[in-house]
N, C-alpha and C positions, 0 to 999 in steps of 0.2 A: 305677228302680234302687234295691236295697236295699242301702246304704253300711254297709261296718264301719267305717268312720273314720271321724268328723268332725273336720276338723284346725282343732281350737280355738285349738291355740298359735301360729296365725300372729295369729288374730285378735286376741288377747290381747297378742304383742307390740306391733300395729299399733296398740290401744285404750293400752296402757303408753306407747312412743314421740310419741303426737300428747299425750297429758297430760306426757310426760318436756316437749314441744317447747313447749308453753302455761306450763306452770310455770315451763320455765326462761326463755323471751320476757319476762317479768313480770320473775322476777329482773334481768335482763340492762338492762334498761330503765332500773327503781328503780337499780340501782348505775352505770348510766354517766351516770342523771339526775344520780346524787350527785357524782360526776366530774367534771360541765360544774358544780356548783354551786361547787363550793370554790374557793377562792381563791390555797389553799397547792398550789403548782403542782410542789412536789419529792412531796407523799404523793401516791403512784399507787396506792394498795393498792385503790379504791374501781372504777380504769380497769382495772386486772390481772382483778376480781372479775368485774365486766361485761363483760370480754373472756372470759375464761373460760366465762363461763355463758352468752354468744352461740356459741360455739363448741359447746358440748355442747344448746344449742338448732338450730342448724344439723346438729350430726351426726344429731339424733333426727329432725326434718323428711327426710333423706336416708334415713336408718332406714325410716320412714313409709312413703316413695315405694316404696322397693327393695321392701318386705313389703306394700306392693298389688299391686307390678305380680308379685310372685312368685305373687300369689292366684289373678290375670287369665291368667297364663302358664302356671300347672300345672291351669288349667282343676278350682279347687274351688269350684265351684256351689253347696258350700251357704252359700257368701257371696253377700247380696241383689246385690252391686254387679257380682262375675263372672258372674250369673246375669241379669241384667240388662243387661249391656253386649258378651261374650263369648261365643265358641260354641268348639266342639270344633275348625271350618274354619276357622278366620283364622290368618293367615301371623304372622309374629312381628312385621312392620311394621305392621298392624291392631290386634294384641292394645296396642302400645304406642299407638294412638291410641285403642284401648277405654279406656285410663289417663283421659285425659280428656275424655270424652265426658259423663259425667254430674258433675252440681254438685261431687260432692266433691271427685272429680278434678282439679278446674279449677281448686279452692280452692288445692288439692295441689301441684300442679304452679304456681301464682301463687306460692305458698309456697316453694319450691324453688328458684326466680328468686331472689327477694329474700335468701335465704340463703346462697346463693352469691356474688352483689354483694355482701352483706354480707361476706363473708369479704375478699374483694377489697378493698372500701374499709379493713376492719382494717390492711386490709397496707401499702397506699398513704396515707390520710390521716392522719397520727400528728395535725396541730395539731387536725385537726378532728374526730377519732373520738368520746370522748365527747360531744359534743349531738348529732351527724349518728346517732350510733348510737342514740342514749334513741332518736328518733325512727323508725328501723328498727326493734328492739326494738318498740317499743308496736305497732307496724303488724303487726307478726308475731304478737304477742299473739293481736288482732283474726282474723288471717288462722288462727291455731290455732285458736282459739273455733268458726270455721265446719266445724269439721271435729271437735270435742271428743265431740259426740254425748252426753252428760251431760240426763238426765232428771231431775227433780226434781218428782214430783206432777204439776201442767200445767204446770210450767215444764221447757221444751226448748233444751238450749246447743248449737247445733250438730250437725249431722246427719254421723253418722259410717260411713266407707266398709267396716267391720268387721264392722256385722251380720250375725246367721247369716238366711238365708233363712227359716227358722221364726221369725224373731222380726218378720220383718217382714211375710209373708204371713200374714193368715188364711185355713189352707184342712183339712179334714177330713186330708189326708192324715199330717199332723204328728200328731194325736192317737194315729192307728196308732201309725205309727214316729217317733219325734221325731227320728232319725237318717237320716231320708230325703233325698234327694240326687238332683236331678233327674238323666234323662240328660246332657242338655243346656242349655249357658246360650240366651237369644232373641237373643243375635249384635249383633254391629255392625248400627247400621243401613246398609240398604246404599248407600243415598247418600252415605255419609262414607268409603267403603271406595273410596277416589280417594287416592293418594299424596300430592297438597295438602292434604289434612286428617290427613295424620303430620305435617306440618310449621308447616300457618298456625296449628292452635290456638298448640302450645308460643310462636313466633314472635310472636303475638300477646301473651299473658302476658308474656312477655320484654320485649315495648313498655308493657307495662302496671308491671312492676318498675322499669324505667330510670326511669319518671316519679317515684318514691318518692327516685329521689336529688340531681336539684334540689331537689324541696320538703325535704328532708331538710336539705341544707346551706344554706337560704333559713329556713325555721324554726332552724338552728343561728346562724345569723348574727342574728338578730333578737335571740333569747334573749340570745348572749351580746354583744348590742350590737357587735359586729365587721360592720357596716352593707356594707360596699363586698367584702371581702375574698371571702366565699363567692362570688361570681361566677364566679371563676377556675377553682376547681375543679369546681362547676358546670357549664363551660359546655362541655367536652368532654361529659360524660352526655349533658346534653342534646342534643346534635346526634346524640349516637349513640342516644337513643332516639326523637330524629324519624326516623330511617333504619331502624330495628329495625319502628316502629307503622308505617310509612308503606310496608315491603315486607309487612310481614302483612295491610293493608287492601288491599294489590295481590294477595298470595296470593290472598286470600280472595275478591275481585274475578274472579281469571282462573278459579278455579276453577268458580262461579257461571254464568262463559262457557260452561266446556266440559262441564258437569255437569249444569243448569238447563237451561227452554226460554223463559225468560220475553223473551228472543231479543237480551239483552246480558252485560253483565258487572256494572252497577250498578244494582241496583232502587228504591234508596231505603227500606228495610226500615231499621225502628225500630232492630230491632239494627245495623246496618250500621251508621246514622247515632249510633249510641251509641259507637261506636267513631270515626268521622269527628270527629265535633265536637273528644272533648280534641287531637286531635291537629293541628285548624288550631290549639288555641291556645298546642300545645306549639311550632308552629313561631316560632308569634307571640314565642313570652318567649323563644326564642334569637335571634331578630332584637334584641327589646330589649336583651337581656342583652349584645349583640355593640355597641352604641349604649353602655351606658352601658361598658365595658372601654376601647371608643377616647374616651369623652367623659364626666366624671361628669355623665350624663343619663339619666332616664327610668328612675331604683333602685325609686323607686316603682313604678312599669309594669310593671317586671321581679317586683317580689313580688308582685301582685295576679298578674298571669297565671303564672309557676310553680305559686303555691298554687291556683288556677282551676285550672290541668290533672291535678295530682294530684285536685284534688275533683270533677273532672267523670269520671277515670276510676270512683270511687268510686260519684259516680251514675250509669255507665255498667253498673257492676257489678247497682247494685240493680234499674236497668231490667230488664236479662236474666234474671234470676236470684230476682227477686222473685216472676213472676207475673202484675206487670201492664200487661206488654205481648202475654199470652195471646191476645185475639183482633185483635190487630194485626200481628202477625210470625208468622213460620213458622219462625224460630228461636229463639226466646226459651223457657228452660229453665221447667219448672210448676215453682208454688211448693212447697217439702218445708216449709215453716214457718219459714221463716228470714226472711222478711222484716222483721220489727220488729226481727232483728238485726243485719239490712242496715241500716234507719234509724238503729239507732242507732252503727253504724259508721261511717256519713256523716255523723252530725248532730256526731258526736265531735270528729271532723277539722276540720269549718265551725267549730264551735264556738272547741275551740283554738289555730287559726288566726287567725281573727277576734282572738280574746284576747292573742294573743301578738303578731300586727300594730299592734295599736290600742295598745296598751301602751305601744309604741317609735315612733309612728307620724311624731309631733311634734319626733323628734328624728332623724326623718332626714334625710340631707343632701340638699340641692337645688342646682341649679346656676342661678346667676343670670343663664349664657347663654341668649341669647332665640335658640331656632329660627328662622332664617330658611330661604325658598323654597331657598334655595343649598347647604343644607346638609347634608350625609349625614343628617344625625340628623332632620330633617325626612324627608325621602324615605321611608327606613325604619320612624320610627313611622307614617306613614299606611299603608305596607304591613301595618305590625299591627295596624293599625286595621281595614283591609278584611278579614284574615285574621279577626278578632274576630267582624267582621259576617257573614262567609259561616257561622260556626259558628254564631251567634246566631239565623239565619234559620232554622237546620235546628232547633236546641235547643226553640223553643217549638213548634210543630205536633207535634215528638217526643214533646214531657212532657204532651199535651192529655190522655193517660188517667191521668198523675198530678194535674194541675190539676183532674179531676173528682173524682179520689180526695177531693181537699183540701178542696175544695169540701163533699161530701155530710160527711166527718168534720164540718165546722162544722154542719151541719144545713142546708146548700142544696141546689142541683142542679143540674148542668152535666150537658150533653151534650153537649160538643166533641169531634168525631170527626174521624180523621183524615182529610187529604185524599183526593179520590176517585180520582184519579190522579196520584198521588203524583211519580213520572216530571218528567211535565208541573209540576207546581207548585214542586217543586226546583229543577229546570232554568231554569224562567225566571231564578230569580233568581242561583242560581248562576253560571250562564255573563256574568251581567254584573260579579258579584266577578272571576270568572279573567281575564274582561278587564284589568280594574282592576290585578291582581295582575302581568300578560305586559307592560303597561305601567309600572307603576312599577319594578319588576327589571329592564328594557331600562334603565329611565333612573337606579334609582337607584345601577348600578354605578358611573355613570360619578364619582356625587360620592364613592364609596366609597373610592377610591385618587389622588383629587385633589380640590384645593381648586378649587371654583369659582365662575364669577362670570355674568353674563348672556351676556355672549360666549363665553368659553370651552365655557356648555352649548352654544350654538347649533351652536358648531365641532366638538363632540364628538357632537352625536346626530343633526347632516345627512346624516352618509356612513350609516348605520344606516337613519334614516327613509328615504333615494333607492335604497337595496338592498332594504328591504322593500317597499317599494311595485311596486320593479319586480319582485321576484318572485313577490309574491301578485298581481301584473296575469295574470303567463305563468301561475297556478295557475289565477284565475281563466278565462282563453280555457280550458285544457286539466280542467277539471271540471267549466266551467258552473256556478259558484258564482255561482247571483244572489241568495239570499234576505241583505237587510242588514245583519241580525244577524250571519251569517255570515261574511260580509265583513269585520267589524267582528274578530268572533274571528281571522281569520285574517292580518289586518294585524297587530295588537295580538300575536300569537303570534308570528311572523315577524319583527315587529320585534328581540323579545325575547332571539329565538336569535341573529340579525344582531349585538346590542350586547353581547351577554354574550358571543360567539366572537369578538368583536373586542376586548372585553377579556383574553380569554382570552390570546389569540394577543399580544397587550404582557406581558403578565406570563409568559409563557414568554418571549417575546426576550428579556426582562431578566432572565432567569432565575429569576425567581418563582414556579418552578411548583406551589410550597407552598401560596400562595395562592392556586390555580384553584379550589378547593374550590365558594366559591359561585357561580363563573361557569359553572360545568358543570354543578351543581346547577339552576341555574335555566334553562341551555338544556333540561334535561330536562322540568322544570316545560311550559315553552313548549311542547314537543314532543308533552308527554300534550294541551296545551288542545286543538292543531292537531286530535289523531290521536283524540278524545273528539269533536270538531267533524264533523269527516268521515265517523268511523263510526257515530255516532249522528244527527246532524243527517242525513244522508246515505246511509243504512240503508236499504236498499226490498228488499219482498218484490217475488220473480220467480216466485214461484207462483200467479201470478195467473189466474182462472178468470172464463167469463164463464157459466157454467152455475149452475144450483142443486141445490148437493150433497145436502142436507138440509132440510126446511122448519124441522126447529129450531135451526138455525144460524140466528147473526146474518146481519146483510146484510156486515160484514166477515168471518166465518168461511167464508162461498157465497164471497166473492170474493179472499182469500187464500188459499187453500189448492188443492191437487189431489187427483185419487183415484188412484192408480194401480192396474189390475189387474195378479194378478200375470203375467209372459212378455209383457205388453203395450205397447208402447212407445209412450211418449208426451211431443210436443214440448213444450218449454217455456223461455221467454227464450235462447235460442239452444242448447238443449242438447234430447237428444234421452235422458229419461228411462227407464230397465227396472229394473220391481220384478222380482229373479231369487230371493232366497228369506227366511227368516226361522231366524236360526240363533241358537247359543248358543256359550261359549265355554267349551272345555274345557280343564282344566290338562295342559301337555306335548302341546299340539297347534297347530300355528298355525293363524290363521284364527279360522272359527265352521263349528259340525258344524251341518247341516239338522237340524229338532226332529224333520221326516219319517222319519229314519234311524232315531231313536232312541227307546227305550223304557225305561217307570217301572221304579224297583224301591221298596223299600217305602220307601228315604231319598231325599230327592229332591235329596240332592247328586251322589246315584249314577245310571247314566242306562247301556243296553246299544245299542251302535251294534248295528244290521242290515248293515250293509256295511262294506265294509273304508276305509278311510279313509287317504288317501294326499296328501303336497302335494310338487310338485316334484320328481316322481322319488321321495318318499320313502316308504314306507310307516310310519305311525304305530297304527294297530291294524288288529285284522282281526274282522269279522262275527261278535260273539255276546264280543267284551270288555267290560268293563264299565269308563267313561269316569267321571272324576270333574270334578265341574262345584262351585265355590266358594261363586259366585254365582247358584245358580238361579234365581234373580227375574230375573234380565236377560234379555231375547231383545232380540236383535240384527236390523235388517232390510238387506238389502243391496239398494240404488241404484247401478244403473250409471246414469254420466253420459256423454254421446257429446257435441263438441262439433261443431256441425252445419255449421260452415266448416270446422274444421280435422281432422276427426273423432278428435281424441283424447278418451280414456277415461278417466275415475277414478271410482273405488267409495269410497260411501260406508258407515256401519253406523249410523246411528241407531240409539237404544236406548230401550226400553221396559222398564219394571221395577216387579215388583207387589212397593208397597212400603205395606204396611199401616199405619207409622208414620207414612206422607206422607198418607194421606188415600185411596188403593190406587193408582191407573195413575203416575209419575211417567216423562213422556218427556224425555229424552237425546241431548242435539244430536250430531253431526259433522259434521265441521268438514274442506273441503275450503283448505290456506292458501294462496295464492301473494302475492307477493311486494308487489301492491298492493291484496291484498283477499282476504277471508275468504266462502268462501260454506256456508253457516250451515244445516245443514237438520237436520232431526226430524220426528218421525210424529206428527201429533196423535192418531189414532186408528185403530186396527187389527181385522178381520175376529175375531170371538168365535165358530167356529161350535158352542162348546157355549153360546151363549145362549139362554136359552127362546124369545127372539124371530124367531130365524132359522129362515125358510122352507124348510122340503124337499120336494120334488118328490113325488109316490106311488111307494112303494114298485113299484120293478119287480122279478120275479121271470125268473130266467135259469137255463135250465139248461147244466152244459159238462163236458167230458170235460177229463180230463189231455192236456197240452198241445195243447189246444183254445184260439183266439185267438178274443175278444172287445171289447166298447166299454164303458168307461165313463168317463161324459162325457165324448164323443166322443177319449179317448184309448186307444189300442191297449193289452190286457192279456192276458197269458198265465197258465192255471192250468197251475202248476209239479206241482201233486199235494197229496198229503195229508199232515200227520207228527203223529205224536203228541207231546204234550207232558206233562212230569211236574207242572207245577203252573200255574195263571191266576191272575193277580193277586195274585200273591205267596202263594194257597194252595195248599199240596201235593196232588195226585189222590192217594186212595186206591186201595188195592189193588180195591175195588170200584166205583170210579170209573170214567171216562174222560174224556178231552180229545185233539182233536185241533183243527190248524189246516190252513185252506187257505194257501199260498202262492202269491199274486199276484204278478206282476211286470208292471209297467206302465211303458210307455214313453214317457217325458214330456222337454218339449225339449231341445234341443243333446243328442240322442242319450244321455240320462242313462238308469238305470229305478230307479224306485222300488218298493220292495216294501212289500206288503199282506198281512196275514195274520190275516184275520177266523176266532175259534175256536165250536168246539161242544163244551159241556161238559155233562154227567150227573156231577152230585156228592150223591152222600145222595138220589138218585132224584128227585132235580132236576135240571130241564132250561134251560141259559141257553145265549144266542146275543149274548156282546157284540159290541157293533159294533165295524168298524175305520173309524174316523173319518183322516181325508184333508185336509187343507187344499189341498194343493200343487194336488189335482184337483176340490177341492170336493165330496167325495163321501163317503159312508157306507154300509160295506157289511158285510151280515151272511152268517152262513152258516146257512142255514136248515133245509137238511135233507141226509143221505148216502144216493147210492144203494149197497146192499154190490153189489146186482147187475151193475151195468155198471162202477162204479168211478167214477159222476158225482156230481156236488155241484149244490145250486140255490144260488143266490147272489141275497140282494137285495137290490138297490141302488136308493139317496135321492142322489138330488146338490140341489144348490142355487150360491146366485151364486159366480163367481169370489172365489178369495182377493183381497183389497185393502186398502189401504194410504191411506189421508188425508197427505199429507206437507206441509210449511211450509218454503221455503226462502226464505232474505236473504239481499242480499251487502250486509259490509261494507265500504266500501273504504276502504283506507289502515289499516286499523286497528293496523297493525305501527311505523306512527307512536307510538301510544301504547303499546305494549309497550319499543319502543327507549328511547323517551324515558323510562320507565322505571326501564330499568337504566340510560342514564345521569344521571338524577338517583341515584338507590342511589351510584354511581361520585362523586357529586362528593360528596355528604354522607358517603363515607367518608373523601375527601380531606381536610375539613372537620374531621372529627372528629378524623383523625389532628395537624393542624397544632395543635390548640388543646391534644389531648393531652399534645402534646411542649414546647409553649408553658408547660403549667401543672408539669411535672415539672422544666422549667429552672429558674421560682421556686421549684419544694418543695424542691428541692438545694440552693438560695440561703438559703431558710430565708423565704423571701418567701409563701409559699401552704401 
């Protein structure tokens, strides 16, 4: 497409605005530094200046966003980033998840978080704004920098989302026209065009901002020697951004379930675990931080892990986004050159941190009460102890490809690679932290709202312990849980729920019910251990085969999986399987259209039904409209399930989607749920029969009259007649041309027909006979010659194997244990958040916080 416009001026405001948003992050910083530095506490002129210049750094950051996602939205391609992330077909919920799909975006939208909190905290913290702000401020700076896009010789600040397409491709075509303007952008990928990736990234970034405002008021309390105070206001954030990280690791979690086939919801992926780790240790420092409010204990504990989980988000950031977790994840963004500016944006933090810690380290206050076994404050730091350790265990196997980095930089050589079954080597250790964890939360509620002593525990956790026991015994008779790991999780889990709903249930009769916050909380906690136990521990594939599908399949790939042909029915773990077609989904159509019905046109979002298309009585097009399809990469396969005691039915659509970004075939579970189990299926592998490799029969040659009935492969078919057509394959017949097609109708099962229409064309005194290729009948059939005399046609047809399908089904059972439990952890840590909020606004009216 040859463009008369290049609309520079979006990109110029967008290039002005991230420099308006970096310049003024800088000022804002220096003046609210000067702010927390004085002494004389009537001049505010220095707090006014840095309010000011956060504010019009905030508007410009909003500026920023609005004038990308306007670039994304009006579909102008000759910016690299709409040309690269955006296509002409995406819904306006896709275009705002092309926002942040690539680095800059991500920067952008992290940026826009923090800007907004920051306005927030302006409004609400008046004792604490300037230091808590220098330190928003300077993080904003940073978080501008990555987006500045500023060249200087070989020096590079920031890769900026503004450039024009010519500036970033080298390609012949720009020397023509330097105003050239692709048609189209290369699209979403289409694995992220799922409704949970409009919401877990932003979601995620948002847990990634909350953590900036602990350590925010934890660096301000250090600074300005106000030791104990910053906790208060602190400690509502915190709990709302363990609830904010901890539903976006869930997001991002279920979506993996229904998106993925790797036949869970948690892989263990480097980036995953980049994101898991800060967030055990963010839970860790609101445990501490709720220890030292009830008791002055454990301030120290509380500032090491705050600053810990700001700084691991930091390096959670450089992991992805660096580069060099490239050939360990299958998410982690290539590197644009920013890495040394990732380091030293992490190295900045550790640094000043460390500095500003050590500084005041000597003169923080300690409590000269000694922890004992009896004592809330016990109970809880061991809980952030284990919470510490389950992060720590993931942290180092995660960083092996930076510890090689580190390594060769000194001039050595490591080759520590990650584990080989990654699954397997987390889980071990993992599942005996969450034990750790289901039992200390059963027990340490009880010292949380009473004093006690050896009796008292005894009195308090017997009724709990003779409830759990007895009813992980009736779990154990009715799921056959013998393995004792197992056993172990589900006591320990069981307990949990039992002691927290029994505290739960006092603190409602006394009317407390302000304070259920973490006793719901951690019934949920307990609930995911159980319903992670059950569905993973407990997981079995039922597609199980005692044949050999393929000699180059493993010996687990021959004995997991099935083949089904298609219209053939076949049993399997009490269901009574039929592959009936392989379709696709069209916009303004329910269901999925047969691929058999439909034909190319020269866009391959555009597709022409042959028959009329109708569901429920309704009619939705008719023979020879042209259907628009979003996602062409997806075909869809349909399984009917029969169940063979009861003979009810349910359809599944597993999905198959050629997706070039992913490496090309990426299969697409569905997902049949009921009420105590998930059963889980996907096509590992599907009939190709444009493969070089696939066998056809010899050519048989047939002659037939108009409505003359015939066989191919062995299905009944009728020649309808002849019709001419005005163009094949998208090119027009000239006036000295010809084209005509046969018209097949073939009757194929549950009384369907499918139609066929192999053409003969004379174009430019050339003569072509494409084929009409067939899955549903396996067959390939040409037209090969007309007679004018009688009105006959010869037809020749190639068939080969049955259409087929490889399919993998699991059930998981119980798994809606871990979804429940869930939301209600979400439910209690909102509870949670709201009590401490209103706790900390009673003192800021007091003039106390």
């Amino acid at each position: 497409m040859l463009a008369t416009t290049v609309h520079t001026a979006f990109g110029n405001i967008g290039h002005l605005l991230v420099i308006i948003s970096f310049v003024a992050s800088i000022v804002a910083a220096f003046a609210y530094g000067k702010a927390a530095s004085t002494d004389n506490l009537s001049d505010n002129s220095w707090l006014k200046f840095g309010r000011y210049s956060f504010w019009i750094h905030g508007t410009a950051v909003l500026g920023t966003a609005v004038t990308l996602f306007l670039i994304i939205y009006n579909n102008y391609f000759e910016y690299h980033y709409a040309w690269s992330h955006a296509s002409k077909d995406l819904p306006v919920h896709y275009m705002i998840a092309c926002f942040w799909e690539g680095q800059e975006g991500s920067f952008l939208i992290w940026s826009v978080w923090n800007a907004l909190l920051g306005f927030v905290l302006i409004k609400t913290n008046k004792k604490w704004e300037a230091p808590v702000m220098t330190v928003f401020a300077a993080v904003q700076a940073f978080l501008a920098s990555m987006i500045l896009g500023v060249v200087i010789g070989d020096f590079k600040l920031g890769s900026s989302p503004f450039l024009l397409l010519r500036d970033v491709v080298s390609d012949p075509v720009f020397l023509i026209n330097p105003n050239f303007i692709p048609e189209d952008g290369t699209g979403l990928n289409p694995l992220l065009q799922n409704y949970w990736m409009v919401i877990h990234p932003p979601m995620t970034f948002l847990g990634f901002a909350l953590t900036l405002i602990p350590f925010s008021f934890c660096i301000a309390g250090l600074w300005r020697r106000d030791f104990k105070d910053w906790i208060r206001p602190a400690l509502p954030w915190t709990i709302f951004g363990g609830v904010i990280l901890g539903t976006a690791i869930i997001m991002g979690a279920y979506w993996a379930y229904e998106t993925l086939n790797f036949g869970g919801y948690w892989n263990w992926d480097p980036v995953e675990n980049a994101v898991y780790i800060p967030w055990l240790i963010l839970i860790a420092s609101m445990h501490t931080m709720i220890i030292f409010k009830k008791n002055d204990t454990a301030l120290k504990t509380s500032i090491v892990l705050v600053i810990s989980t700001f700084i691991l988000i930091l390096y959670a950031t450089f992991l992805t986004r660096s580069g060099i977790l490239g050939d360990t994840s299958v998410h982690s963004f290539t590197d644009l050159g920013l890495s040394g500016q990732l380091l030293i944006y992490l190295f900045f933090f550790i640094i000043a941190s460390i500095f500003i810690a050590a500084r005041v380290w000597k003169e923080l206050p300690t409590s000269e009460q000694e922890a004992t076994a009896y004592s809330r404050e016990f109970w809880i730091f061991i809980g952030a102890l284990v919470l510490c350790l389950m992060s720590f265990q993931v942290l180092i196997p995660t960083s092996f490809p930076v510890i090689n980095k580190i390594v060769e930089l000194f001039g050595g050589y490591s080759s520590l690679a990650p584990p080989t079954n990654q699954v397997e080597f987390y889980s071990k250790w993992q599942v005996w932290f969450g034990i750790g964890i289901a039992l200390l939360s059963g027990t340490g509620q009880f010292f949380f709202w009473k004093k006690m002593d050896k009796d008292k525990l005894k009195n308090a956790i017997t009724f709990p312990i003779l409830i759990s026991l007895m009813l992980s015994a009736l779990v154990f008779v009715l799921e056959d849980i013998y393995n004792p790991v197992y056993i172990v999780v589900l006591v320990a889990g069981m307990y949990s729920v039992v002691s927290n709903f029994k505290i739960m249930i006092d603190l409602v009769k006394s009317g407390s019910y302000k304070l259920t916050g973490g006793s719901i909380a951690h019934i949920g906690i307990a609930m995911m251990l159980v319903g992670i136990m059950f569905s993973e521990g407990y997981s079995q594939v039922i597609s199980k085969n005692t044949t050999i599908i393929s000699r180059e399949f493993t010996e687990e790939q021959n004995s997991d999986n099935v083949v089904l042909f298609l219209n053939d029915p076949k049993p399997m773990a009490g269901y009574s399987l039929l592959y009936k077609s392989e379709g696709m989904k069209a916009e303004g159509i329910p269901g999925y259209v047969k691929k058999s019905h439909l034909d190319d046109t020269e866009d391959p979002h555009y597709k022409i039904t042959r028959v009329n298309i109708s569901s429920e009585g309704k009619q939705y097009a008719e023979a020879g409209d042209t259907l628009y399809f979003r996602v062409p990469e997806n075909t869809y396969h349909e399984i009917e399930y029969t169940s063979l005691s009861s003979g009810k039915k349910f359809t599944l659509y597993p999905r198959i989607q050629q997706n070039e970004n992913m490496g090309g075939r990426v299969q697409s579970p569905s997902i049949k749920k009921y009420w105590n189990r998930d059963v889980y299926t996907f096509v590992q592998l599907e009939a190709d029969f444009d493969d070089e490799f696939t066998e056809w029969s010899e050519k048989e040659i047939i002659k037939v009259m108009p409505g003359e009935r015939f066989f191919i492969n062995d299905y009944v078919a009728n020649f309808k007649g002849l019709e001419r057509i005005p163009s094949v394959n998208f090119v027009d017949v000239g006036p000295n041309d010809a084209a005509v097609q046969a018209n097949i109708e073939v009757l194929i099962e549950d009384n369907q027909k499918l139609l066929l229409e192999p053409k003969f064309v004379i174009k430019d005194n050339n003569l072509a006979r494409p084929a009409e290729l067939n899955q549903e009948i396996a067959s390939r059939i040409t037209l090969e010659n007309i007679n004018p005399e009688d009105g006959s046609v010869e037809l020749g047809i190639e068939t080969t194997q049955k259409d087929w399908i490889i399919l993998q089904a699991i059930e998981k059972p119980q798994i809606n244990i871990l979804w429940i439990g869930t939301i209600i952890m979400i439910f209690g840590f909102i509870v949670a958040t709201r009590r401490r909020y209103i706790e900390f606004m009673k003192m800021r009216d007091k003039g106390l916080a």
